[in-house]
N, CA, C and O atoms as a GROMACS GRO file, in nm:
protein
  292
    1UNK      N    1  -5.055 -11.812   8.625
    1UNK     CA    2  -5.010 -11.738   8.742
    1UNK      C    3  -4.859 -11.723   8.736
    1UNK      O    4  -4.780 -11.805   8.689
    2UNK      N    5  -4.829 -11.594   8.795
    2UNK     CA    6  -4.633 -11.551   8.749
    2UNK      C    7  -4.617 -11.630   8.915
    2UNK      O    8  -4.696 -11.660   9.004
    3UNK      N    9  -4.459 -11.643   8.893
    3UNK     CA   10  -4.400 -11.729   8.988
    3UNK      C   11  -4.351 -11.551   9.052
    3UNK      O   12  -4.327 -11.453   8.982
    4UNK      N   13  -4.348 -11.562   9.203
    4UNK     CA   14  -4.307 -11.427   9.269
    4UNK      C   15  -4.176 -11.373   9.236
    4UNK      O   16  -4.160 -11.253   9.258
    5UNK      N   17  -4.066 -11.451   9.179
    5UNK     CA   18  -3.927 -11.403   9.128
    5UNK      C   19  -3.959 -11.330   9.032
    5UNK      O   20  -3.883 -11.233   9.030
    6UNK      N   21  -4.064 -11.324   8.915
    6UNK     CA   22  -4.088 -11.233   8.802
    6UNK      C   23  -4.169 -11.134   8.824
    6UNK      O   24  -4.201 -11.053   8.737
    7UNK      N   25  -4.219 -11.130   8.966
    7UNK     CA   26  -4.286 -11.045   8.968
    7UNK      C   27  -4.254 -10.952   9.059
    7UNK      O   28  -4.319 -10.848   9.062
    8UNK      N   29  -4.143 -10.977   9.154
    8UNK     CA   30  -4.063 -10.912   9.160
    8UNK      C   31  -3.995 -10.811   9.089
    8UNK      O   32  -4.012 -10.691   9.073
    9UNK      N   33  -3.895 -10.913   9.041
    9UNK     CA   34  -3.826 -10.862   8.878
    9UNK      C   35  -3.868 -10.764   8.811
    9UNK      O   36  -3.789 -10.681   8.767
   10UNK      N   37  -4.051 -10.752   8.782
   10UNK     CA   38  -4.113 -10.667   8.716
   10UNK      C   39  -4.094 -10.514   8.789
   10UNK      O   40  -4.063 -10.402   8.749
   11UNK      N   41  -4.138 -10.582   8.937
   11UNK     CA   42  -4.158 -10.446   9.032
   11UNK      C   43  -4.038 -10.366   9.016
   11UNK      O   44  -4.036 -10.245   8.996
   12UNK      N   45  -3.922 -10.454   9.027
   12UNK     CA   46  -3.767 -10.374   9.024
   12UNK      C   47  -3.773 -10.293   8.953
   12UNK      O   48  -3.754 -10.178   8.994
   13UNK      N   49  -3.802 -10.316   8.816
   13UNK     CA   50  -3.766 -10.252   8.724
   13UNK      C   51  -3.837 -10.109   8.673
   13UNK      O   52  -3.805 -10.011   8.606
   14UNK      N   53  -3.970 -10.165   8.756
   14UNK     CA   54  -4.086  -9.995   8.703
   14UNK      C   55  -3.989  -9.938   8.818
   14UNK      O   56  -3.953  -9.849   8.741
   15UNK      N   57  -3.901  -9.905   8.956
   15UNK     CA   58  -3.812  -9.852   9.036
   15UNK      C   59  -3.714  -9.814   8.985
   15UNK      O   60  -3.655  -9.720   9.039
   16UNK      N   61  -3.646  -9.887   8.829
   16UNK     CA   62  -3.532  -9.796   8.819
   16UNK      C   63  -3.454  -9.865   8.883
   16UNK      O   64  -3.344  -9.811   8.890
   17UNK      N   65  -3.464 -10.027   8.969
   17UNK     CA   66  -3.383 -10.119   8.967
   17UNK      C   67  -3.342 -10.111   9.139
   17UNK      O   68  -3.283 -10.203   9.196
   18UNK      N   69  -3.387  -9.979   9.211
   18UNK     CA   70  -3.365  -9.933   9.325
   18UNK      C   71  -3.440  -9.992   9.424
   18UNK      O   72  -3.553  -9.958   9.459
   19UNK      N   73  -3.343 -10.117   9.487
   19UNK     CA   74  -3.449 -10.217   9.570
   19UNK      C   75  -3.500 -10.104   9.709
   19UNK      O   76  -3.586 -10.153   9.782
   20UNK      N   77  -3.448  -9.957   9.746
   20UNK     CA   78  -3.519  -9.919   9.847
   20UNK      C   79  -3.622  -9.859   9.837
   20UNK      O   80  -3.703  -9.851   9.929
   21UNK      N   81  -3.643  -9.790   9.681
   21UNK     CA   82  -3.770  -9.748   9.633
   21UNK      C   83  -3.891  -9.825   9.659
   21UNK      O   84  -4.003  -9.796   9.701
   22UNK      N   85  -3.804  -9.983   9.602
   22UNK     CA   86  -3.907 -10.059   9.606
   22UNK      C   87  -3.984 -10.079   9.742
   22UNK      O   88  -4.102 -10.060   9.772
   23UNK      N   89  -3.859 -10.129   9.825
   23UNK     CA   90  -3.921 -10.171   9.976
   23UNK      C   91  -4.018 -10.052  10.009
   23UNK      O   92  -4.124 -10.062  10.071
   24UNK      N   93  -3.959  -9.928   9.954
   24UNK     CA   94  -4.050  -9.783  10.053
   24UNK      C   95  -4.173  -9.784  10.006
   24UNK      O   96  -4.265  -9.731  10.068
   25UNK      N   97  -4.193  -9.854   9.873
   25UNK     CA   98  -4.294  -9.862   9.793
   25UNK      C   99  -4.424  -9.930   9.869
   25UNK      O  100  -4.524  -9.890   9.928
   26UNK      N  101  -4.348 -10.080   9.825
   26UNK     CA  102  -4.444 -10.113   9.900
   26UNK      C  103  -4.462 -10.141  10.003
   26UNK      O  104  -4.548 -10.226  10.025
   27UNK      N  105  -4.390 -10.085  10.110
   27UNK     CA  106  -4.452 -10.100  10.275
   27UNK      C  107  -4.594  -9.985  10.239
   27UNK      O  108  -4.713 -10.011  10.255
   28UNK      N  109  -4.537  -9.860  10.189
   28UNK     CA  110  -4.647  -9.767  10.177
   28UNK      C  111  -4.774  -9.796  10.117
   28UNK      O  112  -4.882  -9.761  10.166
   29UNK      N  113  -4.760  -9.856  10.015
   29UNK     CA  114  -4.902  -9.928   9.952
   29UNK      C  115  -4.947 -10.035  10.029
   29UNK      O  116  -5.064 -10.058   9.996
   30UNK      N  117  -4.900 -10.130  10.138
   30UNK     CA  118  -4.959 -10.233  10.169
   30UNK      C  119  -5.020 -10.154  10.320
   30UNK      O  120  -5.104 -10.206  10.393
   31UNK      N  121  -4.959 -10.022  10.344
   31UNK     CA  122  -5.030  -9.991  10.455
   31UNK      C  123  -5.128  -9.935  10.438
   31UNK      O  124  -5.211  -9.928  10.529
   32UNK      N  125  -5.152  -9.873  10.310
   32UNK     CA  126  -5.318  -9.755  10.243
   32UNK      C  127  -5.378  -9.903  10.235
   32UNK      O  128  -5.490  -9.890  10.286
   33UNK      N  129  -5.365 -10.026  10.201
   33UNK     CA  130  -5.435 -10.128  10.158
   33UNK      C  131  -5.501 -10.208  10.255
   33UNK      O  132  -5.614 -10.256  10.241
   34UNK      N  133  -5.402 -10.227  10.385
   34UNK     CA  134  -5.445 -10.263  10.526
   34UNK      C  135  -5.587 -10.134  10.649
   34UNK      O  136  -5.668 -10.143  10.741
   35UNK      N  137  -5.512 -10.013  10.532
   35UNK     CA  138  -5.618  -9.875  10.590
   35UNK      C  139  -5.738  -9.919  10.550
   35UNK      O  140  -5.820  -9.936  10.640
   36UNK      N  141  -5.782  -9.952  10.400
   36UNK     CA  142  -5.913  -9.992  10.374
   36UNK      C  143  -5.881  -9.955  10.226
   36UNK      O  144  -5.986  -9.938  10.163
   37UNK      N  145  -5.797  -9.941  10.169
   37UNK     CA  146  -5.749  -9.859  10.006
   37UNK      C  147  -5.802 -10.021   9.948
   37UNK      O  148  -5.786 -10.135   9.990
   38UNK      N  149  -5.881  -9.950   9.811
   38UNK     CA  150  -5.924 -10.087   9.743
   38UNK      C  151  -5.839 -10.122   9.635
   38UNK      O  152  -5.822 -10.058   9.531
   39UNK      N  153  -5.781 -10.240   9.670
   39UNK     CA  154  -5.705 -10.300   9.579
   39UNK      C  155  -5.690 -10.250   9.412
   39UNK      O  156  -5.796 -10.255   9.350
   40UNK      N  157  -5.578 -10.206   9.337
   40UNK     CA  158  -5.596 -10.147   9.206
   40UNK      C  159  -5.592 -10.284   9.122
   40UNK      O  160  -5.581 -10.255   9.003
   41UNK      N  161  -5.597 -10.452   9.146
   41UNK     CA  162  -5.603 -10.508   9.057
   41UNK      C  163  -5.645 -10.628   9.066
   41UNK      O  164  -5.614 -10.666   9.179
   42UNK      N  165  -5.717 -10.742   8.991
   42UNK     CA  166  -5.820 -10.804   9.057
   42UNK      C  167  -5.687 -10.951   9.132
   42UNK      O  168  -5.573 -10.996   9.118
   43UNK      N  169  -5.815 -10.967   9.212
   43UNK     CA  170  -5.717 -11.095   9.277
   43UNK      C  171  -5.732 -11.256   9.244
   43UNK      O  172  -5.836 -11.318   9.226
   44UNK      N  173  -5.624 -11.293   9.243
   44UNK     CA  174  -5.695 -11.474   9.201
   44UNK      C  175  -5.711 -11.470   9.362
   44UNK      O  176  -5.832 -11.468   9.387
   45UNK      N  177  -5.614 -11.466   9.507
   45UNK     CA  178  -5.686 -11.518   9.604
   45UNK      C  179  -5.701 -11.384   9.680
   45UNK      O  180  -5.630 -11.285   9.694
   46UNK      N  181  -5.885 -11.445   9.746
   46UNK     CA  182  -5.916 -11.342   9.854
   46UNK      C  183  -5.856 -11.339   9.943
   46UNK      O  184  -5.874 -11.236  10.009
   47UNK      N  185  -5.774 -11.421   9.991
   47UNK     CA  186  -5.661 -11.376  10.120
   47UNK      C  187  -5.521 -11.379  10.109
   47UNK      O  188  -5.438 -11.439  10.177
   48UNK      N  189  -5.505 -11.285   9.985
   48UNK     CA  190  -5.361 -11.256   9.959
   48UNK      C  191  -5.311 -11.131  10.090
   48UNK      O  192  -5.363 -11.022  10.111
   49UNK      N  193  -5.230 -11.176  10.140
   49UNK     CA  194  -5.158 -11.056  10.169
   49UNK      C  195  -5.154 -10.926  10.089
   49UNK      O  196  -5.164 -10.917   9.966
   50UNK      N  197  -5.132 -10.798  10.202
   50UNK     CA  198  -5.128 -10.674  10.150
   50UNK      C  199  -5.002 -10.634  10.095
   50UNK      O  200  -4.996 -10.532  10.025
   51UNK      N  201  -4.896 -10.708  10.121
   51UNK     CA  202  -4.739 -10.672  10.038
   51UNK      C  203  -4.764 -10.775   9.943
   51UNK      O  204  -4.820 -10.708   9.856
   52UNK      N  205  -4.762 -10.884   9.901
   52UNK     CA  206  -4.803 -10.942   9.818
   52UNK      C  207  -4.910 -10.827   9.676
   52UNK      O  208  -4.865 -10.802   9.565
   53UNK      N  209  -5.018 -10.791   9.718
   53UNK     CA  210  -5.119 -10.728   9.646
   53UNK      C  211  -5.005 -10.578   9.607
   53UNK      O  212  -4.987 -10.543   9.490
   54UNK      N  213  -4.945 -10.514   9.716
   54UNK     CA  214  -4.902 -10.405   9.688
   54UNK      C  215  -4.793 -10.458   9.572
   54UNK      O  216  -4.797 -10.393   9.468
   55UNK      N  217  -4.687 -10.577   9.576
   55UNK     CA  218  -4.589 -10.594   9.486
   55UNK      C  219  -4.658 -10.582   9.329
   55UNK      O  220  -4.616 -10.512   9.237
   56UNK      N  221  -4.778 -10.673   9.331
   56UNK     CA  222  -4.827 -10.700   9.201
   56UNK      C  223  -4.863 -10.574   9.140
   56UNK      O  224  -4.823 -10.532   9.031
   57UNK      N  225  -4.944 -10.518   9.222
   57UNK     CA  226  -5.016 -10.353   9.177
   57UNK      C  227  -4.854 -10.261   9.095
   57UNK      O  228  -4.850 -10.195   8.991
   58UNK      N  229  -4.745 -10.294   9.190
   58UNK     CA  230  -4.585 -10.202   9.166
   58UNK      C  231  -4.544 -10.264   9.007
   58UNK      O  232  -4.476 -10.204   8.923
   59UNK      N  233  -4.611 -10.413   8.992
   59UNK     CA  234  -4.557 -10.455   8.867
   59UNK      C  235  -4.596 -10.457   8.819
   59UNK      O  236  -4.566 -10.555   8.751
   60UNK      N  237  -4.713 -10.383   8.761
   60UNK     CA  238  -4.875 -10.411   8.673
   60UNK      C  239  -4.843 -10.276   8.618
   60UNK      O  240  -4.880 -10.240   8.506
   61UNK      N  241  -4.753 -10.182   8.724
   61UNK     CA  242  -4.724 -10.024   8.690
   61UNK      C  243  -4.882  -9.914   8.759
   61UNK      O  244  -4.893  -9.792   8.746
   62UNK      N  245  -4.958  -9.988   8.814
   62UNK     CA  246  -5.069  -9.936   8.874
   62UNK      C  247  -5.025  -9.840   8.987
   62UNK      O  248  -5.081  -9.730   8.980
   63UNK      N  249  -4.953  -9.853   9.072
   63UNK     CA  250  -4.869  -9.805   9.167
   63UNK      C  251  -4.725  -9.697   9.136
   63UNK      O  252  -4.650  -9.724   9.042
   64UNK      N  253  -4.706  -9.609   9.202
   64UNK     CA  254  -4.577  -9.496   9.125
   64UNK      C  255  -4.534  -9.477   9.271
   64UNK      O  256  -4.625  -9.459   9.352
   65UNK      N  257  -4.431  -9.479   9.307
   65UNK     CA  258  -4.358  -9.358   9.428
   65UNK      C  259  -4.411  -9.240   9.365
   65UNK      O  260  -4.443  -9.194   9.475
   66UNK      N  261  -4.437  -9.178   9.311
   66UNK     CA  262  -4.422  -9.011   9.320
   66UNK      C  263  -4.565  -8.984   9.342
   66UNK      O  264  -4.597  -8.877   9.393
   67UNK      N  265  -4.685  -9.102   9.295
   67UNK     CA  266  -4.791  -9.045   9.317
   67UNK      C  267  -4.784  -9.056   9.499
   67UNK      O  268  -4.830  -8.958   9.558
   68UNK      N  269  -4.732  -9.164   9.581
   68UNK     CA  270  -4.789  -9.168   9.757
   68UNK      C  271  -4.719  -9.072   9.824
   68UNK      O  272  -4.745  -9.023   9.933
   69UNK      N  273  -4.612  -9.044   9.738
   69UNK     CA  274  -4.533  -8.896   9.798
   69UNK      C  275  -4.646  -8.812   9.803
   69UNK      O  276  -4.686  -8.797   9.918
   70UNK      N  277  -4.715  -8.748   9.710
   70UNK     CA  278  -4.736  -8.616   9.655
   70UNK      C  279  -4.856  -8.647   9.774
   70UNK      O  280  -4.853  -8.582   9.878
   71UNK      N  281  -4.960  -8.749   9.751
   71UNK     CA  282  -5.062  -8.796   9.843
   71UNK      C  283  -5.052  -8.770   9.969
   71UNK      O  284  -5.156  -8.723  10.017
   72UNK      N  285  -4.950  -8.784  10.053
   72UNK     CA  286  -4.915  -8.791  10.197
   72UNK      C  287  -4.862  -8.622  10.234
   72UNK      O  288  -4.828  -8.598  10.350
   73UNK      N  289  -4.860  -8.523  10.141
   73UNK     CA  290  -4.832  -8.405  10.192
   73UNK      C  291  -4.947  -8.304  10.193
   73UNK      O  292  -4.930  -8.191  10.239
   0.00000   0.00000   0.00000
């Protein structure tokens, strides 16, 4: 299991290093995920949080800003 500083770290970096991308990121993914959106990656725990799940999905590269843009118009 990654310690949350690297997986962070990871998320930063699929952003381009832009911690507001990130935050916009994943508030937006943890709210399609709280909607009923099924998780894009498996979980070690069933009661992970939805920013938690959304960070990992941002660092796995499963997750893009440009795809929840394009989605939401």
């Amino acid at each position: 299991m990654q310690r949350t500083e690297e997986i962070a770290a990871k998320a930063l970096n699929a952003v381009d290093n832009d911690r507001y991308k990130l935050a916009l990121l994943v508030a937006k993914r943890a709210e399609a995920l709280a909607e009923g959106a099924t998780p894009l990656i498996t979980l070690s725990n069933p009661k992970m949080k939805f920013t938690d799940i959304a960070l990992r999905e941002i660092a796995a590269g499963k997750v893009v800003l440009e795809a929840l843009i394009e989605s939401n118009r």
